[in-house]
Structure formats: structure tokens, C-alpha cells
N, C-alpha and C positions, 0 to 999 in steps of 0.2 A: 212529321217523320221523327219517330222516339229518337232515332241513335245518334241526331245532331247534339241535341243536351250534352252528350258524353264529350264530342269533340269543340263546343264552345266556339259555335259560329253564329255570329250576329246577322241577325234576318233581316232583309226588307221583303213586305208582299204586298205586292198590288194586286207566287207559291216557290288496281293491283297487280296490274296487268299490264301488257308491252303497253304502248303507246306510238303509233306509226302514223305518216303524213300518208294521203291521200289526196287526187283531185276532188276538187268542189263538185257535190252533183250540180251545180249551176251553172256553167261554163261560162254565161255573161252575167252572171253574179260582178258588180262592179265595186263592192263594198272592199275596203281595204282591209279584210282579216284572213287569217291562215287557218285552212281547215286541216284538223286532225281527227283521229278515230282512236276511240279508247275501247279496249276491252271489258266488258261488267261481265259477262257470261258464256261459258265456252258456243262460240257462233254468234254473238249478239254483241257488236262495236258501235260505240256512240257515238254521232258527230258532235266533234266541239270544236268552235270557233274561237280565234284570238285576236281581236283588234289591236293589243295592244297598250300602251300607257304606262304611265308612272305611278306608283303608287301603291297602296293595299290590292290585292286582288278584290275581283270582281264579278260575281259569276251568275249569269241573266239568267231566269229556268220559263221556257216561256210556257204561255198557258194551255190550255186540254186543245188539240188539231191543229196549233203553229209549231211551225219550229224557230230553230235559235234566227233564225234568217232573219224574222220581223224583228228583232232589235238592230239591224242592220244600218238603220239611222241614229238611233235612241242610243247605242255604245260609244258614235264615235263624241258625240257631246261629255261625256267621262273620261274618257281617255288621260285628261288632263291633269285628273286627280287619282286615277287607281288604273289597273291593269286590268283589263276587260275579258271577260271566257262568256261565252256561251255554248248552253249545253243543248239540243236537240233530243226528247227522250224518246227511248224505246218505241220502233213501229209509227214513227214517221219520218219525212221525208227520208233523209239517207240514212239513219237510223237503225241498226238490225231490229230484229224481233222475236220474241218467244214468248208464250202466252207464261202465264203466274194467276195461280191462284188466290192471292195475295198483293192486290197490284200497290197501295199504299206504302206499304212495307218493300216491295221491290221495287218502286220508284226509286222511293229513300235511297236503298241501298247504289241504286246503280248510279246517286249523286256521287254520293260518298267514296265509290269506286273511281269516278270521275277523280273527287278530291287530291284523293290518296296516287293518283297515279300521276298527275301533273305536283304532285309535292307543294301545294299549293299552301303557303303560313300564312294559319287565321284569316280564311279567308271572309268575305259579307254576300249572303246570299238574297237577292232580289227576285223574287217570284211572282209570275201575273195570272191569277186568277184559274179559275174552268168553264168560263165560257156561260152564258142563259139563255134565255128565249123569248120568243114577246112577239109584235107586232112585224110581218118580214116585208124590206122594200124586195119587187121583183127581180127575176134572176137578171142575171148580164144579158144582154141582147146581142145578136149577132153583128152589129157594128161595135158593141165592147168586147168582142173575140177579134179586133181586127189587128190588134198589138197588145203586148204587155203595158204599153203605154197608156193606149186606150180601157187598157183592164182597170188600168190604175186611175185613169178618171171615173169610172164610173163607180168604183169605190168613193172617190171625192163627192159626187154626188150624192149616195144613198147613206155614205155614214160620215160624212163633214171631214173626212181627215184623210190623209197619203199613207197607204203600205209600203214597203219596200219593196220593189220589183224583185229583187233576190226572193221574197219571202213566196210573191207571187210566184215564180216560175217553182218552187217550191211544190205549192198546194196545186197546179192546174199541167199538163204536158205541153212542150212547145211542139206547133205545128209546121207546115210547111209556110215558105215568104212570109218567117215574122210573128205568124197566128197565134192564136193560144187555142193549145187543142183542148180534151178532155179532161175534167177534174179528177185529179189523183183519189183513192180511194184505200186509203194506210191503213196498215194491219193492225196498227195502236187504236186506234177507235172502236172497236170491240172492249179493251184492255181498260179504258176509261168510261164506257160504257159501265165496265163490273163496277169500276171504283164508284161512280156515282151513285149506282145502285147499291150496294154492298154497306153496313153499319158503320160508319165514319168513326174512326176511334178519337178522342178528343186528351191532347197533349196541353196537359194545362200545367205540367213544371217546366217551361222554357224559362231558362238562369240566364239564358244571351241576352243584350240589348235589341229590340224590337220595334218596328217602322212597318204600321200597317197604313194603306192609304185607300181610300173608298171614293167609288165614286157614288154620292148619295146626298141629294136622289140622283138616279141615274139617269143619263141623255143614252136615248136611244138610236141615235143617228140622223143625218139631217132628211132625211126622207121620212119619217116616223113624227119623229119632232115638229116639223113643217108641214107638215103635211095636210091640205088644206078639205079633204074627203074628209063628213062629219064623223063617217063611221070607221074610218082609221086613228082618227082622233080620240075618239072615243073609248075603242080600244089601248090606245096608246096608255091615256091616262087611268085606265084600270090592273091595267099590268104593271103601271108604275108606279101604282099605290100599293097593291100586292108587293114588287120588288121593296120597296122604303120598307115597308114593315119588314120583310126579311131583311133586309141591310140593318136595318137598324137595332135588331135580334141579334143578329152578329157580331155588330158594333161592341155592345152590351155585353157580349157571352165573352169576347176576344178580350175585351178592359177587365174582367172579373177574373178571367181565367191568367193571365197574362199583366198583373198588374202593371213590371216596369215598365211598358210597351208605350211610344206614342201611338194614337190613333189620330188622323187626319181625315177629316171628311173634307171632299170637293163638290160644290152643288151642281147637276149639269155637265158631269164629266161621262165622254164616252167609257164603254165598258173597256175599250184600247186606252186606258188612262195614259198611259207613257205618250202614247200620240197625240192625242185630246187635248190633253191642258200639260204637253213637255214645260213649260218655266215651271210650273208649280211643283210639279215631280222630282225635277232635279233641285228646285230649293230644299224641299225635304228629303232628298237623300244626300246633298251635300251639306245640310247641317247634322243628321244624323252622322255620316261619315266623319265629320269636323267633332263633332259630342265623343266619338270614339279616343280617337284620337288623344283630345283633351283630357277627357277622364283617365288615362294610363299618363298622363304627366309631358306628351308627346317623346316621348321615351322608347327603346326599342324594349328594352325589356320590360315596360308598363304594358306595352300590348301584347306581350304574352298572355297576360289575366283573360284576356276576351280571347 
């Protein structure tokens, strides 16, 4: 997103207007943060989330069909050291919506409208990814439609790690006694659809300090991974060799282009890295966070510079 460079906001990626409270679309969302709605574009209000904390601001962007929901766990571990936002973009969950031509560039923009509008000093931006493809365990079964609970195992099972029920009731509608009815189908997936397709513009003067974190090679989940059919296996490891080589393209392109950046490779992390291997993630963003810090002299007006 070019128009960060100008305001000197230091990045993690694992990727003007009133500002008025609103209820949660979650109503048994049990996560302790205050939702708000910001406005980016006349009809089109953002949900952002506040856990809270001490410290630098904080501001999750989550990746391409979640919204802020799924850091719902992964915030409140930070809290401790910076003030925690997340942002939910455009055309999900509660989210407004309005197509663009231009969705890169109006991503951007409606961060930055975010920024600008909670007044937020210098803030560090932690983004996760857009999502891939590969080998797929089968869908939920109708005893994993029996609670959100149950939803939430059977994620446990096909991808080794826990969502946050907020995130869930999020992506799928609640039913009657408890159920989880039918999967949400958000007007942003179209929007990121363009982005994927569309020529990826490459920002290779970021002046900010930089914390990219990969997982590579990637674990595909414990249904995939484990999975004990020759010919899912098989699969697995063909698409995993394709994935490494493009990770690892990445890697290379992100270091070149991006010098000051740390880059961290984690072998066998889920593509939900923050969920996957959480100790590792938060040692590298609380030493990055701490690197900040120190490099302006831990001074208020050192950190002005970033």
C-alpha cells in the first residue's frame, strides 16, 4: 500500500470521518474488546475492534475471508505491551461495502482512513496473508453444525489449531437451539477475487522497519499433513513443493526489495501462523516491537522518527 511510506508506519506481515459505537454483529462474541464503526466512504463503515492495552498502538489487518474477529485470541496475548485495534475490511462480516475498481489501492486507503480517524501515534501494522489452496479436508458434517463449539472442533481436527468462536459465528449464521446454520457468503470476496487477479503493483521503497514472517515450508493442516490415504499424501506433497518454491520466490523478492526487513522463516507452520506456532510469533513481534523502541533511544520524541 504506497501511501503508508508517506505516514512511517512500521509493518509486521504474516498484510476521516465520524467514528460511532455500535453493537457487535456477534452478540455471544465473548472476547473482551469494544466494537466500533469507522467511516472510509460515504455508506461504507468499518468494523474496528479495541481490546485494549498499554502501549504503542496496534493494528491486526486480517487476511483475504476473515475478519478482525480471528485475532480474537491472538490480541489479547499483546495487550500487555501495546494497545490492540483491529480492523475488519470492506465487504465482510459487519463491514459495509462498495465495489472499486482499484481494490489495492482502496484497501490501503480505507486503513489509513481507519488510522486518521481513531488519531492513532505511529502506529505498527501486523497483517496476515490472502489465503491458498492445496489439498481440502472434507466439509463439516452435520454433527459439526451441532454448536459453534462443535464447529470449533472439527477445525481442531482438519487443521491442528482453534478459531475463535467470535470469528466463527462471524463466517457461518447461527441457527436455531445453538446450530450453526448456513455459511455467510460476503460481498468482499468478489473484491479480493479482482485483487488476486488484477497485476500486483510491487512497493519496493518501504523506509519503515519491517517484520515479515513465513511459514515455509508450509503445514497444511493436520488432516493433510496426517493423512494416512497414499493419494492425499501425495498430493499433499506436490503442492507443497510448488508452495516452497513460491515461498521461497517471495522470500528472496521481499529481502531484495525491502532490504531493512527482518524475514523469519518457520518450518511446518500453519498458513494461520499466529494460531499455529503463537510463542514464535509473538517472540518476533515483541522483539521487533522492543528493536523499535530502542532504536529512538526509548524516548517519546525518538519515536517520532518511525
Amino acid at each position: 500500500m504506497p501511501r503508508f511510506r508517506t505516514k512511517a508506519v512500521p509493518t509486521l506481515v504474516f498484510a476521516l470521518a465520524p467514528l460511532y459505537s455500535q453493537p457487535s454483529a456477534a452478540p455471544l462474541d465473548s472476547s473482551p474488546h469494544r466494537v466500533q464503526f469507522v467511516s472510509v466512504e460515504e455508506n461504507v463503515h468499518l468494523e474496528v475492534l479495541d481490546w485494549g492495552g498499554s502501549g504503542r498502538p496496534l493494528v491486526l489487518l486480517a487476511g483475504g475471508g476473515d475478519t478482525a474477529h480471528v485475532f480474537d485470541d491472538f490480541a489479547l496475548t499483546l495487550i500487555s505491551n501495546c494497545h490492540v485495534y483491529g480492523i475488519t475490511r470492506r465487504g465482510f462480516g459487519a463491514s459495509g461495502f462498495s465495489a472499486t475498481d482499484n481494490p489495492a489501492d482502496r484497501l490501503g486507503d480505507d486503513v489509513l482512513a481507519v488510522l486518521s480517524s481513531l488519531k492513532l501515534n505511529r502506529p505498527v501494522l501486523a497483517g496476515h496473508s490472502l489465503a491458498g489452496g492445496g489439498p481440502q479436508p472434507p466439509p463439516p458434517g452435520e454433527s459439526d453444525f451441532a454448536s459453534f463449539h462443535a464447529l470449533q472442533q472439527y477445525y481442531v481436527r482438519v487443521r491442528g489449531l482453534t478459531f475463535p468462536e467470535g470469528e466463527l459465528r462471524q463466517q457461518w449464521e447461527s441457527a436455531a437451539e445453538g446450530r450453526v446454520g448456513k455459511e455467510r457468503n460476503f460481498a468482499g470476496g468478489a473484491l479480493l477475487s479482482t485483487l488476486i487477479k488484477s497485476a500486483i503493483k510491487k512497493y519496493t521503497h518501504i523506509s519503515t522497519p519491517a517484520l515479515v514472517i513465513y511459514a515455509n515450508p508450509h503445514g497444511q493442516g493436520a488432516w493433510v499433513d496426517h493423512n494416512p490415504d497414499p493419494k492425499i499424501s501425495e498430493a499433499a506433497k506436490a503442492y507443497s513443493a510448488a508452495l516452497a518454491v513460491l515461498t521461497d520466490r517471495q522470500v528472496r523478492s521481499f529481502e531484495k526489495g525491502v532490504p531493512r526487513a527482518r524475514v523469519v522463516n518457520i518450518p511446518g507452520a500453519n498458513h494461520y501462523i499466529f494460531l499455529s506456532n503463537q510463542a514464535d510469533v509473538l517472540r518476533e513481534m515483541h522483539g521487533f516491537l522492543a528493536g523499535l523502541h530502542a532504536a529512538c533511544g526509548g524516548s517519546f520524541e525518538g519515536w517520532q522518527k518511525w
